[in-house]
LOKOL-880012 format. One record per residue (C-alpha): residue number from 0; x, y, z. Coordinates in pm, whole numbers, plus 32768, in hexadecimal, padded with zeros to 4 digits. Example, Ala and Ser with C-alpha at 12.3 -4.5 7.8 and 13.67 -1.06 7.14 Angstrom:
<finus>
{finu 0, {84CE, 7E3E, 830C}}
{finu 1, {8557, 7F96, 82CA}}
</finus>
This chain:
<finus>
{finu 0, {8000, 8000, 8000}}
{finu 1, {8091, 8138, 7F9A}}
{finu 2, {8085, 82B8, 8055}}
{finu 3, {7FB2, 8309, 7EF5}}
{finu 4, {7EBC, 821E, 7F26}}
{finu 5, {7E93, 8278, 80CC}}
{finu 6, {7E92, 83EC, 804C}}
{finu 7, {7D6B, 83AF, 7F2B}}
{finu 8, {7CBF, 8278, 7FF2}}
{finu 9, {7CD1, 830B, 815A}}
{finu 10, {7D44, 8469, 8192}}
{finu 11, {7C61, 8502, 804B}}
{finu 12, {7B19, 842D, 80EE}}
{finu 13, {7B31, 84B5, 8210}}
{finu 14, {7B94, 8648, 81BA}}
{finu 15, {7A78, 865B, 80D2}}
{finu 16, {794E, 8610, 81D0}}
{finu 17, {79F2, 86DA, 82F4}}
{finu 18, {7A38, 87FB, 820F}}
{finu 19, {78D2, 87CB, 81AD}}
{finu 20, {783D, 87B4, 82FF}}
{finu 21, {791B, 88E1, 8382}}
{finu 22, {78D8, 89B3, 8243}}
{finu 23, {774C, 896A, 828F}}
{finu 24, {7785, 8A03, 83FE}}
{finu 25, {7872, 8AFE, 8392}}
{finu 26, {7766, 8B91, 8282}}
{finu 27, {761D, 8B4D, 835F}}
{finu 28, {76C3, 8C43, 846F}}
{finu 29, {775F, 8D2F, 8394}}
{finu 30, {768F, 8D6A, 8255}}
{finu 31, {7557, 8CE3, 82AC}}
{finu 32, {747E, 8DE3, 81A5}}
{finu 33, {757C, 8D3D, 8099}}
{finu 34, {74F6, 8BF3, 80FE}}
{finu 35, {7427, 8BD1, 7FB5}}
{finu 36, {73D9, 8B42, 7E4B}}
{finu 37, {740A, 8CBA, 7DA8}}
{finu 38, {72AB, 8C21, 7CE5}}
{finu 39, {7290, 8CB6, 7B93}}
{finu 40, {7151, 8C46, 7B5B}}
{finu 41, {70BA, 8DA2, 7B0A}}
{finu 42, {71C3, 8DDD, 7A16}}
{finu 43, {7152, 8C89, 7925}}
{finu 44, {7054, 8B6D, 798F}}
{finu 45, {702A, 8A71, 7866}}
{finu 46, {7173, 89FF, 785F}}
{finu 47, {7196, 89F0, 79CC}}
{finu 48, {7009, 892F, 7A12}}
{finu 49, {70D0, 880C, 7910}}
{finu 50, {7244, 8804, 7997}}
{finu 51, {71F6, 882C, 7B08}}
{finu 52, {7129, 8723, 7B45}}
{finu 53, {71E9, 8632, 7A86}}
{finu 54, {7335, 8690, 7B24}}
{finu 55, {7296, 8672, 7CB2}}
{finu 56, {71C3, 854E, 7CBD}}
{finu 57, {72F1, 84AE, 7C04}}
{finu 58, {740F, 851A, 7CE8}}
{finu 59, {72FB, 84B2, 7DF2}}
{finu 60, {7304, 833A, 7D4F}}
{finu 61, {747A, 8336, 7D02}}
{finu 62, {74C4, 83B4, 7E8A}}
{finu 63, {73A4, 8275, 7F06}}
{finu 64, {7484, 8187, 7DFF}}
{finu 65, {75C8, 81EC, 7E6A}}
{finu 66, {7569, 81CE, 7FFC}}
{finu 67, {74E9, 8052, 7F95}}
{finu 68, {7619, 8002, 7ECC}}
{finu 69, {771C, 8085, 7FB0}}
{finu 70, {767E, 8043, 811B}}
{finu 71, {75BA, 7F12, 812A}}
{finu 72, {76B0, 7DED, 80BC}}
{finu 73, {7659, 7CDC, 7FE6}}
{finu 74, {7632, 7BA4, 80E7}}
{finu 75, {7511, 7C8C, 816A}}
{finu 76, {7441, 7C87, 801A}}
{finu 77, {74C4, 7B1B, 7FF5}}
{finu 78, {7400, 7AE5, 812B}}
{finu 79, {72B8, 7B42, 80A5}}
{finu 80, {72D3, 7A75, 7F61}}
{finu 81, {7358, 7B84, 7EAC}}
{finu 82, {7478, 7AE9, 7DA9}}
{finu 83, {75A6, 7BA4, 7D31}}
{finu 84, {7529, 7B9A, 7BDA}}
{finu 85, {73CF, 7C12, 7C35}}
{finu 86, {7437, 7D23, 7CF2}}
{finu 87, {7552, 7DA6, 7BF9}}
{finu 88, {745C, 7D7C, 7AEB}}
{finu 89, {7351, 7E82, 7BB9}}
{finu 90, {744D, 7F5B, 7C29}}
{finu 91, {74FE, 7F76, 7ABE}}
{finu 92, {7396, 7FBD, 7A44}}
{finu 93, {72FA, 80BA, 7B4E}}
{finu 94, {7454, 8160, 7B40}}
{finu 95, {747E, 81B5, 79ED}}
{finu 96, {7320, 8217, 79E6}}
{finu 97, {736F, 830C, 7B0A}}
{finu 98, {74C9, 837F, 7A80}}
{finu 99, {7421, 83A3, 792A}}
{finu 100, {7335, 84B1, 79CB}}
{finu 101, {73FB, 8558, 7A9C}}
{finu 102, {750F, 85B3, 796E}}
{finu 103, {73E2, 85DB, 789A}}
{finu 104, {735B, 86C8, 797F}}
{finu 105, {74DD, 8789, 79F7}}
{finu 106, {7515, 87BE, 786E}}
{finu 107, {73C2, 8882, 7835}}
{finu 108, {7400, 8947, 798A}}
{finu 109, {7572, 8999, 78EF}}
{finu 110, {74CC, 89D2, 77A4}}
{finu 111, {73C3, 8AB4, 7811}}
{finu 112, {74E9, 8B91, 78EF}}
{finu 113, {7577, 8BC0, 77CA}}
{finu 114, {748C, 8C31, 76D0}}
{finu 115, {73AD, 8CDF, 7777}}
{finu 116, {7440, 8E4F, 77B5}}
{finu 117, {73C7, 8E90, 7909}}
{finu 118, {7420, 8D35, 7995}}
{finu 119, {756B, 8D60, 7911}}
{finu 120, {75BB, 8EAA, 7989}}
{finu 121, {7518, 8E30, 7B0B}}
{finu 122, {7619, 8CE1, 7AF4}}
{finu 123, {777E, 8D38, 7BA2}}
{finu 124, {78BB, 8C89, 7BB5}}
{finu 125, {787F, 8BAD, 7CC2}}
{finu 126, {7747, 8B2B, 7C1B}}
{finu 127, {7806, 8AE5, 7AF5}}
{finu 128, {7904, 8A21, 7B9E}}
{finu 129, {7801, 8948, 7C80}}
{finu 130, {7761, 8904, 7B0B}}
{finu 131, {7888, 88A2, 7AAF}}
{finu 132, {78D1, 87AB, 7BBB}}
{finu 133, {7788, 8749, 7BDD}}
{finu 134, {7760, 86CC, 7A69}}
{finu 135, {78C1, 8648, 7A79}}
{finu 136, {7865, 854A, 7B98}}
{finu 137, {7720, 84E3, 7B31}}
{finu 138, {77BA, 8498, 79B9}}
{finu 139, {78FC, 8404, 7A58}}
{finu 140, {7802, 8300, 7B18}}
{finu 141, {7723, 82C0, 7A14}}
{finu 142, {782B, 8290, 7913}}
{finu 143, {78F8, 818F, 79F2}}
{finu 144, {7789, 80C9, 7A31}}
{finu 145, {774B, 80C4, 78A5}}
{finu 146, {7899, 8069, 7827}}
{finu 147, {78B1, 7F2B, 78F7}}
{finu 148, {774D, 7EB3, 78AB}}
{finu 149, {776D, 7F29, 774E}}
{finu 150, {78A9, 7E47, 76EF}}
{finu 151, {784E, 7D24, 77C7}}
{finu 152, {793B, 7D3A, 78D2}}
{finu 153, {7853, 7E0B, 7A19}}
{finu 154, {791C, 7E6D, 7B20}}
{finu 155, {787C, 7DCB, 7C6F}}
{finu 156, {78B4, 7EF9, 7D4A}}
{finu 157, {7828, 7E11, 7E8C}}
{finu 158, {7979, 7D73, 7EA3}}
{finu 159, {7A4E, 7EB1, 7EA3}}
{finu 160, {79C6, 7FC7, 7EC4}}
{finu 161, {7882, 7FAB, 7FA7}}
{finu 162, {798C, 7F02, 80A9}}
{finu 163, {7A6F, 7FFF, 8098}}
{finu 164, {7965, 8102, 80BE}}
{finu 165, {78D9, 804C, 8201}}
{finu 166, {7A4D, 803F, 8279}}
{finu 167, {7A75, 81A9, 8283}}
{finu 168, {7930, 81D9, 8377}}
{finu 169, {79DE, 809F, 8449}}
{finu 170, {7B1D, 81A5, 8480}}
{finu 171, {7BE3, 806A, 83E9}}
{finu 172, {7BF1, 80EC, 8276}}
{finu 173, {7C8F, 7FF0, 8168}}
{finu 174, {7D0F, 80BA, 8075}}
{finu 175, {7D71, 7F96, 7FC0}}
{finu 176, {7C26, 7F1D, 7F33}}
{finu 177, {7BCA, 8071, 7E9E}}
{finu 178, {7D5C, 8082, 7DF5}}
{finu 179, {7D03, 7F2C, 7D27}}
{finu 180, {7BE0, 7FD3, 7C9B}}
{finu 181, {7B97, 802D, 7B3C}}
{finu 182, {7BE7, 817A, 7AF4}}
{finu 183, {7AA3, 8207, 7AA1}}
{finu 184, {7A32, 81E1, 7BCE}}
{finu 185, {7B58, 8245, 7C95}}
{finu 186, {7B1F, 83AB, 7BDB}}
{finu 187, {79DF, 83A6, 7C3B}}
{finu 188, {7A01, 837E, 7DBC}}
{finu 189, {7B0E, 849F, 7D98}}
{finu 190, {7A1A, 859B, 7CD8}}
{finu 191, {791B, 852F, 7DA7}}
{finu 192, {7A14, 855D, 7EE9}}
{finu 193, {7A73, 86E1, 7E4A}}
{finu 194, {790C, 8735, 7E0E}}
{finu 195, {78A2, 86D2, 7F81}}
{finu 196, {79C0, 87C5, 8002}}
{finu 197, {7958, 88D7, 7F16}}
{finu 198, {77DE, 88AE, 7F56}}
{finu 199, {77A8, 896D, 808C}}
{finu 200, {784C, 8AAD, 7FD1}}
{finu 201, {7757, 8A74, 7EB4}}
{finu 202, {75D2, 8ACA, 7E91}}
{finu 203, {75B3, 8946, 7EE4}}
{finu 204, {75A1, 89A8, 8005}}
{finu 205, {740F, 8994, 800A}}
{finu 206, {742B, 882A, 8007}}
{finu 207, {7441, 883A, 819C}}
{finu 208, {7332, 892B, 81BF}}
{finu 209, {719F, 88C6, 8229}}
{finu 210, {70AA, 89A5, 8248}}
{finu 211, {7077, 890D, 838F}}
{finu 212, {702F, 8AC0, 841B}}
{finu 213, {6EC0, 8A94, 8328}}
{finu 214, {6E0A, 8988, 8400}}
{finu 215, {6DFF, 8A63, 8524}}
{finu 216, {6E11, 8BAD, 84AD}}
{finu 217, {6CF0, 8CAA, 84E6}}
{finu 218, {6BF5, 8CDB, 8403}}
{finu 219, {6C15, 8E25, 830D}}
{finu 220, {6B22, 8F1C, 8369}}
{finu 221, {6AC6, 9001, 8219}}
{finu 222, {69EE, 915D, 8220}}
{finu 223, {6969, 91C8, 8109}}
{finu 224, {69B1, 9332, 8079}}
{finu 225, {681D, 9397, 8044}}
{finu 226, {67D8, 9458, 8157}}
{finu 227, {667E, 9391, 8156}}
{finu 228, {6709, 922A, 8151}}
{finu 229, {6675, 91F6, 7FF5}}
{finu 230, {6512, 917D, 7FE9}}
{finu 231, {6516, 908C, 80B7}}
{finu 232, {63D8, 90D3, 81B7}}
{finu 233, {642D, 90A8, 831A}}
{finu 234, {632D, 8FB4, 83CE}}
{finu 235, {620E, 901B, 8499}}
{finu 236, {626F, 909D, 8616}}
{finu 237, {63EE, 90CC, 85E5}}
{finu 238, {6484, 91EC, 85C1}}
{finu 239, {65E5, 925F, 853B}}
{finu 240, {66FA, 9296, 8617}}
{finu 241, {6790, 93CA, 85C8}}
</finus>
């Protein structure tokens, strides 16, 4: 085992979610109004109703795949009946599916920030980079899933990867399993390890907030400019409160 692969394997795993996590605190205290999307949707809407949708509930099915693939290990879906050929065969399916949509729906958000005048002039740097590493991990993982599937040869991530993934939450990392990986996906883990550590900094943000604050907020109160409160007739033995 070599000090590259402890550096890329164990040191970069570990950076990326604490510069994440510290990043998250660091802009929650500090620029809390710049916790936001920046929407744009007043600027164009047809484009966006199309790309949005597809992108989200995509990334929401790629995320759900990825937690499967990488967390539960396979003597667990073994248990239930499940074989190894069933389950890659699902997974392959419902993730290509997912990845499909999700790129589908990144290239008409990128598309639509770059034709349409407003959007383009509202998009800054830092959205163009997060773009940028955002498409370049979700076509790094697709493209590694499609090439071995397409020439015959799938990778079977379970006996590398997934292990080596649980390893790192066991604080007894193996390094080793992810270094005899093909490269595709090795790339992928690292863009996906750069975008984690830039995502806190980025308008991605909005992925940790809820709008937890509208289920017990007050009701809004509105008055009505006409002096008279329109026509609406007041019943019988009441009297307005001046």
């Amino acid at each position: 085992m070599s000090a590259s692969d402890v550096l890329l394997w164990v040191a970069v795993p570990y950076a990326a979610p604490a510069i994440c996590v510290v990043g998250l605190i660091w802009r929650y205290r500090y620029d809390k109004y710049g916790w936001t999307t920046r929407s744009s949707q007043l600027y164009e809407n047809r484009l966006l109703r199309l790309g949005s949708p597809l992108f989200h509930y995509g990334i929401v099915f790629v995320f759900a795949g990825h937690v499967l693939g990488l967390v539960i290990p396979a003597s667990w879906t073994e248990a239930l009946g499940i074989s190894e050929s069933a389950y890659h065969a699902v997974s392959f399916s419902l993730g290509v599916l997912a990845g499909g949509a999700t790129v589908a729906g990144l290239i008409i958000l990128i598309y639509r920030r770059r034709t349409v005048g407003s959007v383009f002039s509202a998009t800054t740097r830092n959205d163009k980079v997060m773009y940028v590493l955002l498409g370049l991990t979700l076509a790094l993982g697709l493209a590694a899933t499609l090439y071995g599937n397409l020439t015959g040869h799938p990778h079977n991530y379970r006996e590398d990867i997934s292990p080596w993934f649980r390893s790192l939450f066991y604080l007894d990392p193996h390094p080793e399993l992810m270094a005899g990986a093909p490269l595709g996906f090795r790339l992928h883990v690292l863009s996906a390890c750069v975008l984690f550590a830039f995502w806190p900094f980025s308008r991605l943000v909005h992925v940790f907030s809820a709008p937890l604050g509208y289920i017990t907020r007050p009701y809004l109160v509105y008055r009505s400019r006409d002096a008279a409160l329109g026509a609406h007739r007041h019943p019988r033995g009441w009297e307005r409160v001046q």
